[in-house]
C-alpha positions as CSV (number, residue, x, y, z in Angstrom):
1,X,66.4,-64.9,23.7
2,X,65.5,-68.4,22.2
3,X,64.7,-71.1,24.3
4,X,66.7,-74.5,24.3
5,X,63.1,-75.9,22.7
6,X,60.7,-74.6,20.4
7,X,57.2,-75.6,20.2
8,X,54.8,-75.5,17.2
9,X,51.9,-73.8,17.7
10,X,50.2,-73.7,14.5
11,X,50.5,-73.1,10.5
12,X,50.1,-70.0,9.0
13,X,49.4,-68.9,5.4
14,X,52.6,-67.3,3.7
15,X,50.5,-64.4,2.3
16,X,50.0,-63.6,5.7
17,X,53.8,-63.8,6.7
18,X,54.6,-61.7,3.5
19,X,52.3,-59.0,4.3
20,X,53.4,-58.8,8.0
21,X,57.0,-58.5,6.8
22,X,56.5,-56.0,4.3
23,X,55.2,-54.1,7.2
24,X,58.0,-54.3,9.3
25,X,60.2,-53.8,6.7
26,X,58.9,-50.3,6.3
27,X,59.3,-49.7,10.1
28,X,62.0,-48.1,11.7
29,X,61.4,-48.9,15.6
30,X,60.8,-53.1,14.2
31,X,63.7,-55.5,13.8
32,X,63.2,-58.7,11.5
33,X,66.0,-61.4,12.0
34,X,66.7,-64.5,10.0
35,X,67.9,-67.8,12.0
36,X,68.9,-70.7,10.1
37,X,68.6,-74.5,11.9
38,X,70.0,-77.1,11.0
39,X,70.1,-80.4,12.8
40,X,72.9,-81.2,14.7
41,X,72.6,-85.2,14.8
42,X,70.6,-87.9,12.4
43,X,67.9,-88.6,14.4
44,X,67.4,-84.4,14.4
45,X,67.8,-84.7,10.8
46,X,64.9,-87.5,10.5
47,X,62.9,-84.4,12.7
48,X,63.7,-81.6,10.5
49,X,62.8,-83.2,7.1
50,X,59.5,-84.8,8.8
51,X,58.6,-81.2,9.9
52,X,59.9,-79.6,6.3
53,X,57.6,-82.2,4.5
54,X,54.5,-81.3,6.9
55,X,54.6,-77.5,6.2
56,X,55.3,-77.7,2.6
57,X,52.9,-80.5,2.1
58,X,50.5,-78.4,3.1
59,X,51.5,-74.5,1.6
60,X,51.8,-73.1,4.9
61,X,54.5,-71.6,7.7
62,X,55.0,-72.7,10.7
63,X,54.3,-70.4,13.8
64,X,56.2,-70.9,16.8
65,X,54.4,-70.7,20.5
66,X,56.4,-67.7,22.1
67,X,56.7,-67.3,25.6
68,X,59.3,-64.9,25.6
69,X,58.3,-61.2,25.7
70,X,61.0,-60.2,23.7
71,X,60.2,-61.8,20.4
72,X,56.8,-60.8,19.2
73,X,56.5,-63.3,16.8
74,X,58.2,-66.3,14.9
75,X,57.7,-68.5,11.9
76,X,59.1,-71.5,10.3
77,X,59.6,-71.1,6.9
78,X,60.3,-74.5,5.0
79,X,63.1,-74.1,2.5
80,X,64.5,-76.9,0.9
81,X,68.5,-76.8,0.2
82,X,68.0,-75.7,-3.3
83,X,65.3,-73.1,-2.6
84,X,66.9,-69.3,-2.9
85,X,66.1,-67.3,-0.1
86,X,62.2,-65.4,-0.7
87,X,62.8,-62.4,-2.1
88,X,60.8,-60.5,0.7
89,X,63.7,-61.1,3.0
90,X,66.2,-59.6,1.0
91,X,68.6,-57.8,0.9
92,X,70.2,-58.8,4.3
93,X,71.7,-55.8,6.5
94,X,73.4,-55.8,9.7
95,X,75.6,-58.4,11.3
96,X,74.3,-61.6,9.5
């Protein structure tokens, strides 16, 4: 259901993104999944650590713009390779 591209469409506040998981955490007809990027070439890898840079710079998420009626919402959350995964999104569950 992801598209070859994804756009940015804003910055979010990760209180916000914590609360709304929290939430669907606790519902039983919601599904949260985790995808991990990573770039695939150098020049992606110049992309991925301008855009992880820009969002933690800055304390905030990134939202994706979704025009796929499947996915009700996505974020960008910037991780470095020696954070540990939040908390919030633990423990993981089904096939990943």
């Amino acid at each position: 259901d992801l598209p070859d591209t994804i756009h940015i469409g804003g910055r979010i506040l990760p209180k916000t993104v914590w609360d709304y998981v929290g939430k669907l955490k606790s519902s039983l007809s919601k599904e949260l999944c985790l995808i991990r990027f990573h770039p695939a070439t150098e020049e992606e890898e110049v992309a991925y650590i301008s855009l992880y840079s820009y969002f933690s710079s800055r304390g905030r998420f990134g939202v994706v713009a979704n025009t796929n009626r499947h996915i009700k919402d996505l974020y960008l959350i910037p991780l470095s390779s020696k954070d540990p995964i939040p908390s919030k999104l633990l423990p993981f569950e089904g096939p990943g």
